[in-house]
Structure formats: C-alpha cells, structure tokens
HTML snippet that shows the backbone in 3Dmol.js (N, CA, C, O; Angstrom):
<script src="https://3Dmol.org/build/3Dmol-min.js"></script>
<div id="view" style="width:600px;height:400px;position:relative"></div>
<script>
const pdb = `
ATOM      1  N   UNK A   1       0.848  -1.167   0.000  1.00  0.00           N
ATOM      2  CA  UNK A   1       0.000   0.000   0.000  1.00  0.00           C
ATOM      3  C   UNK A   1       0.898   1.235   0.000  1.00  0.00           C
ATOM      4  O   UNK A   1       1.887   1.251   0.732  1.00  0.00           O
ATOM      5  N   UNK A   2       0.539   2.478  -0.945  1.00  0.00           N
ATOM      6  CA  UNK A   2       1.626   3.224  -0.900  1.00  0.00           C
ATOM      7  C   UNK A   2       1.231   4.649   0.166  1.00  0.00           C
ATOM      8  O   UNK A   2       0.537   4.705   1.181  1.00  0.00           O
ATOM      9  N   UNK A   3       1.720   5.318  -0.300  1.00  0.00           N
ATOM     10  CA  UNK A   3       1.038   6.816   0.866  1.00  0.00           C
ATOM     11  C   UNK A   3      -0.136   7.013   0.435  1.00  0.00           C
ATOM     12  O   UNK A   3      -1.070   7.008   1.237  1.00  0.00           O
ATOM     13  N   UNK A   4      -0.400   7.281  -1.252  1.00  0.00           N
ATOM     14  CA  UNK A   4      -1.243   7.896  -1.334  1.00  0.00           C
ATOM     15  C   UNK A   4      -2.913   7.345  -1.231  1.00  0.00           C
ATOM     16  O   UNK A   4      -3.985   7.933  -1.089  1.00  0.00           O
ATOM     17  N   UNK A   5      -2.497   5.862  -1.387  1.00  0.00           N
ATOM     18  CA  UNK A   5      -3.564   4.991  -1.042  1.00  0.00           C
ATOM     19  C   UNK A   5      -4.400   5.214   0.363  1.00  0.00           C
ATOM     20  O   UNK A   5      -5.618   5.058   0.449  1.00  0.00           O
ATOM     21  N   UNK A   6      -3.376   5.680   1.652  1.00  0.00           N
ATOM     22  CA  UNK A   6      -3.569   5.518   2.642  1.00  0.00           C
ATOM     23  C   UNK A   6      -3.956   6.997   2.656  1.00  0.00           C
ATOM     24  O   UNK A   6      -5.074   7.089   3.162  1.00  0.00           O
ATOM     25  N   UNK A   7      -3.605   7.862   2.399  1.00  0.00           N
ATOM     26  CA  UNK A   7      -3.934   9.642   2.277  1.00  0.00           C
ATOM     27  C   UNK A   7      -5.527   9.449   1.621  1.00  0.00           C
ATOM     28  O   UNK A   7      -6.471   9.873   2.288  1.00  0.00           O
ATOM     29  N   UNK A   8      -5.711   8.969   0.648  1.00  0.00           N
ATOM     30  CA  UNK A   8      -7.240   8.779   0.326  1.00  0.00           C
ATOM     31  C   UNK A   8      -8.180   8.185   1.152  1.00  0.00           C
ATOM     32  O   UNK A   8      -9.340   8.589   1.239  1.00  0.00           O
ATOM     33  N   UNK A   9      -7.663   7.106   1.850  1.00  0.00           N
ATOM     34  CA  UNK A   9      -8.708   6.495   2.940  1.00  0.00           C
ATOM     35  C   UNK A   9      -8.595   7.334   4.205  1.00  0.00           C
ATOM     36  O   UNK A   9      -9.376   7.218   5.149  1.00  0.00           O
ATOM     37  N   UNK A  10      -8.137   7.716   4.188  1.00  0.00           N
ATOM     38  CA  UNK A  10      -8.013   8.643   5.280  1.00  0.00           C
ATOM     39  C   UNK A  10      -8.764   9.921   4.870  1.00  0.00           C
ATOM     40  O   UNK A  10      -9.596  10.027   5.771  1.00  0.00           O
ATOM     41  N   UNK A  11      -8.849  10.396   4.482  1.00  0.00           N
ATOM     42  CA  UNK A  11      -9.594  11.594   3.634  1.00  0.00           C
ATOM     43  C   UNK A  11     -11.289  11.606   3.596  1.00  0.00           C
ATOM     44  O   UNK A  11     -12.176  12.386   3.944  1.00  0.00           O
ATOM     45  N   UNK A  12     -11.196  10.181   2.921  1.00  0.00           N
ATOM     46  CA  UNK A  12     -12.740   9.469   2.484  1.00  0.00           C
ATOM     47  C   UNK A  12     -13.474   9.257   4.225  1.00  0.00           C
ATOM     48  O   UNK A  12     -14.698   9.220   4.349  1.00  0.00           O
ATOM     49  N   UNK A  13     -12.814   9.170   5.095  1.00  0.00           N
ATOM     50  CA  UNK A  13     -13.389   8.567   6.812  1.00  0.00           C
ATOM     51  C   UNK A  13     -13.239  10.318   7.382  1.00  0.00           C
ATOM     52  O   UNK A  13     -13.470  10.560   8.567  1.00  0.00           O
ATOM     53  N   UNK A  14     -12.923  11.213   6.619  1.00  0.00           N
ATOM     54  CA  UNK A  14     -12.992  12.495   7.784  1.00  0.00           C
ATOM     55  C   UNK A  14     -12.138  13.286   8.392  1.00  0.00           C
ATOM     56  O   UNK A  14     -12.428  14.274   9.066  1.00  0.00           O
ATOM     57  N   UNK A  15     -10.530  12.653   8.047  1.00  0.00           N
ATOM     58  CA  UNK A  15      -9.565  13.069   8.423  1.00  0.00           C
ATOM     59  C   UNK A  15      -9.065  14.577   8.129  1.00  0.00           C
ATOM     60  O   UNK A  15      -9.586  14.939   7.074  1.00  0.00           O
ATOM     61  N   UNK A  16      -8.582  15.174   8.451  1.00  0.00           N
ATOM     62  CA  UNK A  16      -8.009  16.527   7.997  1.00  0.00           C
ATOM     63  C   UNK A  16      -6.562  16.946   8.142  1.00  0.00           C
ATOM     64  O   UNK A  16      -6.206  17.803   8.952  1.00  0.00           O
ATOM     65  N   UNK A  17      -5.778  16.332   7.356  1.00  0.00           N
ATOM     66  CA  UNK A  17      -4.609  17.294   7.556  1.00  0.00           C
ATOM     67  C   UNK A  17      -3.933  18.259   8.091  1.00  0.00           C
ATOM     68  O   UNK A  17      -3.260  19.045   7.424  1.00  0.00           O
ATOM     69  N   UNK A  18      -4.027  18.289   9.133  1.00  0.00           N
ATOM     70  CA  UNK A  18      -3.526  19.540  10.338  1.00  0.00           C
ATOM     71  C   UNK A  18      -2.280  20.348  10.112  1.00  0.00           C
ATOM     72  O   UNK A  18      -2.374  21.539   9.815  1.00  0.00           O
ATOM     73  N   UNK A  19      -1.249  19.820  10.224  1.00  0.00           N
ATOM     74  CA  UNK A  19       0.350  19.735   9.745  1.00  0.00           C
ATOM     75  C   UNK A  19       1.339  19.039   9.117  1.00  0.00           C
ATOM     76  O   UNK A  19       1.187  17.818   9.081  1.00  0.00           O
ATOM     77  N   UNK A  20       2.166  19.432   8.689  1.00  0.00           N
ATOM     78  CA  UNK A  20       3.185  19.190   7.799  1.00  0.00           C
ATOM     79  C   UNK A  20       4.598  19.636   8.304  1.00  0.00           C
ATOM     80  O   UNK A  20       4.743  20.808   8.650  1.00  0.00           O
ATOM     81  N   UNK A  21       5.626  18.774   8.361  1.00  0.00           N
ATOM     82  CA  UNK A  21       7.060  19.027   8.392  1.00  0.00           C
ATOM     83  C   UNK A  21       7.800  18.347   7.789  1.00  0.00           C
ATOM     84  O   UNK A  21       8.389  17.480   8.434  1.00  0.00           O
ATOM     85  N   UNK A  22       8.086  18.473   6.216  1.00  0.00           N
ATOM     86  CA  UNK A  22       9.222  17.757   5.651  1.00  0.00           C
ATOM     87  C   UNK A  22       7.833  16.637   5.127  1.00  0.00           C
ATOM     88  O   UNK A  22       6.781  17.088   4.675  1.00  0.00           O
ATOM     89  N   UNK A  23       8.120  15.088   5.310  1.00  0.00           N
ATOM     90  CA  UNK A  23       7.457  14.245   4.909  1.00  0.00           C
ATOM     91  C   UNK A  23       6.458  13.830   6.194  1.00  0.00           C
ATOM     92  O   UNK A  23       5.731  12.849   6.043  1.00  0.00           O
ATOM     93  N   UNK A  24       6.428  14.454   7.251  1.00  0.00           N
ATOM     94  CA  UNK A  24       5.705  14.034   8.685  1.00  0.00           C
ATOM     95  C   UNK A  24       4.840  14.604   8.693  1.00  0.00           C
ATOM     96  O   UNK A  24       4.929  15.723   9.198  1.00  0.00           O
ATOM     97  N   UNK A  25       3.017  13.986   7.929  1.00  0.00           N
ATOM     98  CA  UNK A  25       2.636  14.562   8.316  1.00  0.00           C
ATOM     99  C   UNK A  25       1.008  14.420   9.609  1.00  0.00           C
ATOM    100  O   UNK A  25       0.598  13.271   9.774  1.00  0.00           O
ATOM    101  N   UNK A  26       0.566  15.094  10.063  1.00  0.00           N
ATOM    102  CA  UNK A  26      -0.434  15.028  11.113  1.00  0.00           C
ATOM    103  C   UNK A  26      -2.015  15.223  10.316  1.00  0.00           C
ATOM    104  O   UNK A  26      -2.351  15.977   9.402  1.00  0.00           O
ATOM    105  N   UNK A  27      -2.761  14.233  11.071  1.00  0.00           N
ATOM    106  CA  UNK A  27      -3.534  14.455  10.486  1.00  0.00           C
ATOM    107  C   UNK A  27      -4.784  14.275  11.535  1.00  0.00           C
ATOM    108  O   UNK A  27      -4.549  13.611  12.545  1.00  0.00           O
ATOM    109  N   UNK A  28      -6.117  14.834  11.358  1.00  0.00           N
ATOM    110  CA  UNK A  28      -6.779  15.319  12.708  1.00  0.00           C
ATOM    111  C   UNK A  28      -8.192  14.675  12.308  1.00  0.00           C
ATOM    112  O   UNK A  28      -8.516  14.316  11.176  1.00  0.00           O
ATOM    113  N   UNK A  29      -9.039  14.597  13.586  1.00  0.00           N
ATOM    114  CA  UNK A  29     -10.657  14.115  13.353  1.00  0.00           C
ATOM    115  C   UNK A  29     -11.078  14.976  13.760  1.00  0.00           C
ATOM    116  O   UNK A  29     -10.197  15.804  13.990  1.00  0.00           O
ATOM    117  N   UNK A  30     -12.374  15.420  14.105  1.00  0.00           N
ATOM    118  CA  UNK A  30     -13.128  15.418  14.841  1.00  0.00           C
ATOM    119  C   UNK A  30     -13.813  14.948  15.935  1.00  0.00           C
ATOM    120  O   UNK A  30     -14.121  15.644  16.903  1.00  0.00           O
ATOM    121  N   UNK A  31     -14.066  13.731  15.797  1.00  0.00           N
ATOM    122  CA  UNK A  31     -14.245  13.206  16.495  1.00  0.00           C
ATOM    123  C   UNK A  31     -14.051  12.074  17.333  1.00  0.00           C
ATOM    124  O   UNK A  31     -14.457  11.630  18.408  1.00  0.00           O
ATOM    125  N   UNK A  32     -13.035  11.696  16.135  1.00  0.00           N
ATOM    126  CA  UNK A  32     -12.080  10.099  16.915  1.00  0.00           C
ATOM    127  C   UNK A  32     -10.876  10.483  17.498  1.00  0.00           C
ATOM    128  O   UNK A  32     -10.229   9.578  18.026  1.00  0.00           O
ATOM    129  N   UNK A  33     -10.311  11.889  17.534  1.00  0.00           N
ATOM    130  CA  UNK A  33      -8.905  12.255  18.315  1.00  0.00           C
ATOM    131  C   UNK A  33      -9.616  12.577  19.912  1.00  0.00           C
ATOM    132  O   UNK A  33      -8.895  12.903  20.855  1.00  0.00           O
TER     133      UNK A  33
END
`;
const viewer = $3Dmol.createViewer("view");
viewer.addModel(pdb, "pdb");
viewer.setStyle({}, {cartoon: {color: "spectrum"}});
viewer.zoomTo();
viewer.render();
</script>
C-alpha cells in the first residue's frame, strides 16, 4: 500500500490534515482524536 492509497482512505473517513514538516505529516478528526 503506498502513501497515497492511505492519504485517500483517510480523507474518504474524515480526516483533515492539520500539519506538515518535511514528509511528517499530522492528520486530525473530529471526532475520533
């Protein structure tokens, strides 16, 4: 599975991208953090 596979399912369930440093990045819910 590559990143971007996992960046799409993640996306598709609600996730939001919070931050970025270099290749590290964070990514946020609503309601499952």
């Amino acid at each position: 599975m590559r990143y971007k596979e996992i960046e799409k399912r993640l996306k598709k369930d609600g996730w939001i991208l919070f931050a970025q440093r270099g290749s590290h990045c964070q990514f946020v819910h609503k309601t499952k953090t």
